[in-house]
C-alpha positions as CSV (number, residue, x, y, z in Angstrom):
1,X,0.0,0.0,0.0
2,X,2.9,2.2,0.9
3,X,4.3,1.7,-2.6
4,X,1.1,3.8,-3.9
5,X,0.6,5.8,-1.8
6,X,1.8,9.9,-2.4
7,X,3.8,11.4,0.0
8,X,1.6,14.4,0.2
9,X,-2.1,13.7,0.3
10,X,-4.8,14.8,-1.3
11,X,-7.3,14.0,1.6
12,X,-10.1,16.7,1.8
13,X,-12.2,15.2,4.7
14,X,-11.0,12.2,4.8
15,X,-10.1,11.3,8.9
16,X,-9.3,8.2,9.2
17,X,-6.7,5.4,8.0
18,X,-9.5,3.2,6.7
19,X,-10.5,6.5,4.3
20,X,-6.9,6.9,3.6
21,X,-6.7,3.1,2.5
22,X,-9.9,3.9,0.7
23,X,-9.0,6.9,-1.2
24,X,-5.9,5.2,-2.0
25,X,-7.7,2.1,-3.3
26,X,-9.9,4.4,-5.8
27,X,-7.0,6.1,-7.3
28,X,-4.6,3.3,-8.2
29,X,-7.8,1.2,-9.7
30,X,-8.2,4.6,-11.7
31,X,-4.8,4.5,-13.1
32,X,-4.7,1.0,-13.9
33,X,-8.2,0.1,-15.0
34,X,-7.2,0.6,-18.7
35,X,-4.6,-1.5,-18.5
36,X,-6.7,-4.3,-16.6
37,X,-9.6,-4.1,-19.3
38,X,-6.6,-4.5,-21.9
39,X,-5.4,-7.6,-20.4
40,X,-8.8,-8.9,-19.7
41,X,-9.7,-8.5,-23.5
42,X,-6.9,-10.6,-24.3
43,X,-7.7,-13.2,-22.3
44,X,-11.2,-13.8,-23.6
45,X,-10.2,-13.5,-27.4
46,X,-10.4,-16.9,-29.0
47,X,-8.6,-15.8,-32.2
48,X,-5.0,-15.0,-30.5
49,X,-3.0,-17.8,-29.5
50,X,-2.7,-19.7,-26.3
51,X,0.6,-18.2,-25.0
52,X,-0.7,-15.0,-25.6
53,X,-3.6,-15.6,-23.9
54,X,-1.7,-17.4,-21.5
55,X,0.9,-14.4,-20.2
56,X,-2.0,-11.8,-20.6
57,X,-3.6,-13.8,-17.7
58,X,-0.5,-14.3,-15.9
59,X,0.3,-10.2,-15.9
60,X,-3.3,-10.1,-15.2
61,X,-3.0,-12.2,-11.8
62,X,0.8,-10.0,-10.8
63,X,-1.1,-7.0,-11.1
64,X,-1.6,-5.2,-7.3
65,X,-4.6,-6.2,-5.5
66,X,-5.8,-2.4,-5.3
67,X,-6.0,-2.3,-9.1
68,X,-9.3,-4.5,-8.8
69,X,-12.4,-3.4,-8.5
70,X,-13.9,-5.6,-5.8
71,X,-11.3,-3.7,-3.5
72,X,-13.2,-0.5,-3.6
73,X,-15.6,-0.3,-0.5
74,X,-18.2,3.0,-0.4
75,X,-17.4,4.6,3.7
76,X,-18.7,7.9,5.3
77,X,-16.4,10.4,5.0
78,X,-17.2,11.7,8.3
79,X,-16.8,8.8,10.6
80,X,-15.3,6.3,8.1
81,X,-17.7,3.4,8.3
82,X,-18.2,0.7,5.8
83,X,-22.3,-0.1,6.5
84,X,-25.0,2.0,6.1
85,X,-23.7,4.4,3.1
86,X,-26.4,6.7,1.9
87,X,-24.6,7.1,-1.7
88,X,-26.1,10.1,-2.7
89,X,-24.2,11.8,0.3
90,X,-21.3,9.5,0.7
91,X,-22.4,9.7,5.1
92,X,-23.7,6.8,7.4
93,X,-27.4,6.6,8.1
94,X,-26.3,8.3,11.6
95,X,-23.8,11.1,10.0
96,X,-26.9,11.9,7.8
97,X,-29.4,12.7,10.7
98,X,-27.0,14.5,12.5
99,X,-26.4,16.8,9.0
100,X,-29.6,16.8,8.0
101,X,-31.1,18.1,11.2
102,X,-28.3,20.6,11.8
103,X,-28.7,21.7,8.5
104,X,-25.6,21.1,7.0
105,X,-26.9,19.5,3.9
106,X,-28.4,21.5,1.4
107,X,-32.1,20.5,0.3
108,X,-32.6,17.8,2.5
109,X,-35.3,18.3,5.6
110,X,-36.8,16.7,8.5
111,X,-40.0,15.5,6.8
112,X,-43.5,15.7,8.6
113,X,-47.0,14.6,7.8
């Protein structure tokens, strides 16, 4: 992780280590997706040869773990949690209320009926 990470961060909001990781996560996937797709289209053409095929998988398998999709997890960006992500808003169900009710989020209000 170290390896990709920048030695001066970028970070925004973002509090904790598990954000960190996160954020880190997102942006090495960015860079490398292209190359992933690339290898991945390789792999599944019938037409090339076998070796081909073959050492497109194998760079495919050395690449980093955080170039893979399945690595990026959606957290709050206040408290850093990983359950109970409103999307829209990137918060927890909790962070949420607490915004909502103070205010802090723009066009969203307590409802009543």
């Amino acid at each position: 992780m170290a390896q990709f990470r920048a030695k001066k961060l970028d970070l925004g909001c973002f509090v904790n280590v598990r954000n960190i990781r996160d954020h880190t996560k997102r942006k090495v996937f960015a860079e490398h997706e292209a190359e992933r797709q690339a290898l991945r289209y390789i792999i599944r053409n019938t037409s090339l040869s076998q070796r081909a095929r073959a050492q497109a998988q194998l760079q495919l398998t050395q690449m980093h773990c955080y170039t893979r999709s399945t690595q990026i997890k959606n957290r709050c960006i206040m408290g850093g949690k990983g359950r109970g992500i409103m999307s829209d808003f990137n918060m927890g169900r909790y962070q949420f209320r607490i915004n909502a009710l103070a205010g802090n989020i723009p066009g969203v209000k307590k409802a009543s009926w």
